[in-house]
N, CA, C and O atoms as CSV, one atom per row, in Angstrom:
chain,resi,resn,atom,element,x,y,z
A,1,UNK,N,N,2.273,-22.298,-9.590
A,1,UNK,CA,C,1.559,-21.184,-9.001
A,1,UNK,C,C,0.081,-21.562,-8.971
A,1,UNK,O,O,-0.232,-22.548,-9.638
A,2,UNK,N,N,-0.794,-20.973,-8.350
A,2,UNK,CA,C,-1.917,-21.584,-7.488
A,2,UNK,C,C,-3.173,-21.007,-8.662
A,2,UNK,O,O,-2.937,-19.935,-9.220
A,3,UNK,N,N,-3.895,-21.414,-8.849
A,3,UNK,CA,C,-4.701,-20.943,-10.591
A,3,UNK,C,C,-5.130,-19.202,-10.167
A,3,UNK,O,O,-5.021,-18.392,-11.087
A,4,UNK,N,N,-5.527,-18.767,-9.008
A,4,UNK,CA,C,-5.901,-17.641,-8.643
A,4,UNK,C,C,-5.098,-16.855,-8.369
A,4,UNK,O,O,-5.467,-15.681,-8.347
A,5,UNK,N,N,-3.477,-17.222,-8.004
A,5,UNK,CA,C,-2.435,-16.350,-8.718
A,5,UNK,C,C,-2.196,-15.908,-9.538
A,5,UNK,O,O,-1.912,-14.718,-9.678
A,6,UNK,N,N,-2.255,-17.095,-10.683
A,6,UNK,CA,C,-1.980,-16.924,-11.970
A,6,UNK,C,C,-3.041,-16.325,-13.014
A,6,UNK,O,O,-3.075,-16.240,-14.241
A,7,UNK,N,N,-3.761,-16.006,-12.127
A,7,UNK,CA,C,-5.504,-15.489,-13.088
A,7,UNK,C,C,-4.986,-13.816,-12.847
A,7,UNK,O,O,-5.118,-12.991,-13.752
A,8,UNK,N,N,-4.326,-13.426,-11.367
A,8,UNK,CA,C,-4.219,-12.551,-10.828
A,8,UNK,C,C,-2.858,-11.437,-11.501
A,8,UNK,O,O,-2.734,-10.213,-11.539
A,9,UNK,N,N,-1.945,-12.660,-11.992
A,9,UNK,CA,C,-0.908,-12.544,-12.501
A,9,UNK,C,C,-1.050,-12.213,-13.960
A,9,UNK,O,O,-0.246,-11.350,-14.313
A,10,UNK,N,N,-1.687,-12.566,-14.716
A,10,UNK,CA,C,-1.739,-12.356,-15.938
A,10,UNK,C,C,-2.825,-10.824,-15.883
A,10,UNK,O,O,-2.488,-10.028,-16.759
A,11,UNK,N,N,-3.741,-10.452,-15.216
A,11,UNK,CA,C,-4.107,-9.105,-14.919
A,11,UNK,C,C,-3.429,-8.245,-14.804
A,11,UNK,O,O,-3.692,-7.270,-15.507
A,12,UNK,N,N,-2.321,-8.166,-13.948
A,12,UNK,CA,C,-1.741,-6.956,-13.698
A,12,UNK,C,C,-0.509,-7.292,-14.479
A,12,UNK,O,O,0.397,-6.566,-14.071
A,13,UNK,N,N,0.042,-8.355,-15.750
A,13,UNK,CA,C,1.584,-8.520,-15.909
A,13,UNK,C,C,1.496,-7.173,-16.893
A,13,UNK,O,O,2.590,-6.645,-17.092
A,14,UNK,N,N,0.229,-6.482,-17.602
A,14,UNK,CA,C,0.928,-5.084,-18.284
A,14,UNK,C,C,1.111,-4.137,-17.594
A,14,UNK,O,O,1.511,-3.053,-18.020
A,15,UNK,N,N,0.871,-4.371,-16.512
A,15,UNK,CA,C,0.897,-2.750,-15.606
A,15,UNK,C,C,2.456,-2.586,-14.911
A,15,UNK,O,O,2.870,-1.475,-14.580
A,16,UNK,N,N,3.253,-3.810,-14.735
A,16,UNK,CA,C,4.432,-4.108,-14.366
A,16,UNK,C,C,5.469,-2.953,-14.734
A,16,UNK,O,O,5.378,-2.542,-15.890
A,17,UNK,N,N,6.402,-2.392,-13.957
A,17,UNK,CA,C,7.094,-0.868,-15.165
A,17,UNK,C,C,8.710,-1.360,-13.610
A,17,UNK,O,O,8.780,-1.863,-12.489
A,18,UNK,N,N,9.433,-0.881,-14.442
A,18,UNK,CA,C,10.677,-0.868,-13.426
A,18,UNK,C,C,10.603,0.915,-13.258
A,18,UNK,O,O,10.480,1.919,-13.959
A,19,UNK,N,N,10.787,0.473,-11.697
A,19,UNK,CA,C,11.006,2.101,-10.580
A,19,UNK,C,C,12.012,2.858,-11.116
A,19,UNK,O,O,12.986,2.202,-11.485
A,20,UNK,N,N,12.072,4.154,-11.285
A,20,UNK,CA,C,12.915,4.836,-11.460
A,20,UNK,C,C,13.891,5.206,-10.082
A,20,UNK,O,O,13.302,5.580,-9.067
A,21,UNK,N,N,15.523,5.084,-10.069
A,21,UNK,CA,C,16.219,5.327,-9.184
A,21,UNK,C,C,15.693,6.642,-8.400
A,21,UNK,O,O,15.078,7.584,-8.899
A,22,UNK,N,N,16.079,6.479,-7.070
A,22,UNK,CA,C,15.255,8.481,-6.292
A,22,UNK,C,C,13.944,8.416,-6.079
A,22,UNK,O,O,13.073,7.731,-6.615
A,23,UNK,N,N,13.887,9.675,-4.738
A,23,UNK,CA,C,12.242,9.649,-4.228
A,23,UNK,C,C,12.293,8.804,-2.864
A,23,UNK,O,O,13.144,7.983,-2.522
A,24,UNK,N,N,11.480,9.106,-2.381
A,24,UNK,CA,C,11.341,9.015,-0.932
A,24,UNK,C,C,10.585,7.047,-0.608
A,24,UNK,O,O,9.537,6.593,-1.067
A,25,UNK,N,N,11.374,6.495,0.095
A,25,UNK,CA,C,11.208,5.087,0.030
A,25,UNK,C,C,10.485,5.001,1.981
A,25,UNK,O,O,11.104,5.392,2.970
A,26,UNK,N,N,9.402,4.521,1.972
A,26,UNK,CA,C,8.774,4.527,3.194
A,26,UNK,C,C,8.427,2.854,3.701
A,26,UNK,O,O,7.722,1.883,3.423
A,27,UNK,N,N,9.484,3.330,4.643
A,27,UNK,CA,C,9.420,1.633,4.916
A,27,UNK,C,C,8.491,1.093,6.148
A,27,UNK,O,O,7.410,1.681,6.166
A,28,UNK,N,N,8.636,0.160,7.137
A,28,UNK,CA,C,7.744,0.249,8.458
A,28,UNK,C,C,8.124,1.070,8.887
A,28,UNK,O,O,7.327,1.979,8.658
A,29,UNK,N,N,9.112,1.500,9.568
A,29,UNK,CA,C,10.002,2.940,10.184
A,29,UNK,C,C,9.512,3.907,9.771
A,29,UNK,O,O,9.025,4.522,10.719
A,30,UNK,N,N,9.379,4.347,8.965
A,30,UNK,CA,C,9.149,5.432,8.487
A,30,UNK,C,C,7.828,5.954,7.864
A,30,UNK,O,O,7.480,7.105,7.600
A,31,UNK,N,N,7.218,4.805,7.712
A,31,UNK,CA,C,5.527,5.309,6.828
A,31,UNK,C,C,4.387,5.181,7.938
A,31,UNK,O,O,4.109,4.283,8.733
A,32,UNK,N,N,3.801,6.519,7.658
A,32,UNK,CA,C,2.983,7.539,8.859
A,32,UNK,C,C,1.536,6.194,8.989
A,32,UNK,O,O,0.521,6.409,9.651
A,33,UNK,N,N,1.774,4.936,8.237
A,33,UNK,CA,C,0.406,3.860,8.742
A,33,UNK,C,C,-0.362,4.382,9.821
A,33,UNK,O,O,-1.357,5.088,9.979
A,34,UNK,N,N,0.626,3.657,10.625
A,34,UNK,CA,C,-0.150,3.773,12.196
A,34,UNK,C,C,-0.473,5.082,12.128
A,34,UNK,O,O,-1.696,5.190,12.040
A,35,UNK,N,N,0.267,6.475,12.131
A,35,UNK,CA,C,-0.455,7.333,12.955
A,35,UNK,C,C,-1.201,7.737,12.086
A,35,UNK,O,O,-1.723,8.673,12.692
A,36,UNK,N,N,-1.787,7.734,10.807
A,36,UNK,CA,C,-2.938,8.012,9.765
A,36,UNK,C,C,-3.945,6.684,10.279
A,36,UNK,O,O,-4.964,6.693,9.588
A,37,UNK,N,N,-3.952,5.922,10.957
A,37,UNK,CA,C,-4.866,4.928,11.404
A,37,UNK,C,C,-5.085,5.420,12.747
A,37,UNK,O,O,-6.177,5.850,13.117
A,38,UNK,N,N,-4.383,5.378,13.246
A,38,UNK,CA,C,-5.016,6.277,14.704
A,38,UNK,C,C,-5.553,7.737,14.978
A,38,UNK,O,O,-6.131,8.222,15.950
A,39,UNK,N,N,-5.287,8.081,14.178
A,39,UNK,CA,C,-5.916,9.515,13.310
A,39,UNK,C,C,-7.608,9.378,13.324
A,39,UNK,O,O,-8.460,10.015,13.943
A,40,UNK,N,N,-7.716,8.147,12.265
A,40,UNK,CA,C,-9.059,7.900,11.924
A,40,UNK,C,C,-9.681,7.158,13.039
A,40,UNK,O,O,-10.909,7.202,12.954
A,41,UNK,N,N,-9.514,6.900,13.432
A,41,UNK,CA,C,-10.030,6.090,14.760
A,41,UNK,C,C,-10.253,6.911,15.616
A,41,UNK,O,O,-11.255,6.751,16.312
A,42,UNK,N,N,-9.173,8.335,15.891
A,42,UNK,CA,C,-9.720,9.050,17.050
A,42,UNK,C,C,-10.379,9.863,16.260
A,42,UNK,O,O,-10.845,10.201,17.348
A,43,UNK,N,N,-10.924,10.560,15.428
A,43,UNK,CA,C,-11.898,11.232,14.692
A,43,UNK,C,C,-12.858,10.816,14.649
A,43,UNK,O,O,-13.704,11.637,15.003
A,44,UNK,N,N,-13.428,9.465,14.259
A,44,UNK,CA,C,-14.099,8.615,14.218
A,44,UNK,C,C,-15.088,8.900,15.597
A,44,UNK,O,O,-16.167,9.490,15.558
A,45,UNK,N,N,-14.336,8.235,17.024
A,45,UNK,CA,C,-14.886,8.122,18.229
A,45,UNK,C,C,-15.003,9.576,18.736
A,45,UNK,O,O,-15.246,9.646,19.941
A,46,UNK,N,N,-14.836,11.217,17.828
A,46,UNK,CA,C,-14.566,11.691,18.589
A,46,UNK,C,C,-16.048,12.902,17.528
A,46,UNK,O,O,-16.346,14.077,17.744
A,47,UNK,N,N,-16.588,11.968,16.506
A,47,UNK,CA,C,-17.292,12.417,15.701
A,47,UNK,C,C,-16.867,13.287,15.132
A,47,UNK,O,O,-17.723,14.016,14.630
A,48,UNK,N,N,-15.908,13.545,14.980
A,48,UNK,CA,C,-15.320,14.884,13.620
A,48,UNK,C,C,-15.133,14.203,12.473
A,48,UNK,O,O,-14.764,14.793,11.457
């Protein structure tokens, strides 16, 4: 592993926790990205 992985890796290895089964799983299909990005973009150009 590449030293800035492994610098990166040893930072976050206590925060590591296994997911509990259940709850809403948002995949590309399904997670509102894009339209919360195009959201801000037309607010943005639209000064609100």
């Amino acid at each position: 592993m590449p030293a800035p992985v492994a610098a990166l890796a040893r930072q976050i290895a206590g925060r590591i926790r296994t997911v509990q089964p259940g709850g809403e799983i948002l995949t590309d299909d399904e997670a509102p990205v894009e339209w919360l990005t195009d959201q801000m973009i037309i607010r943005y150009a639209t000064g609100q």
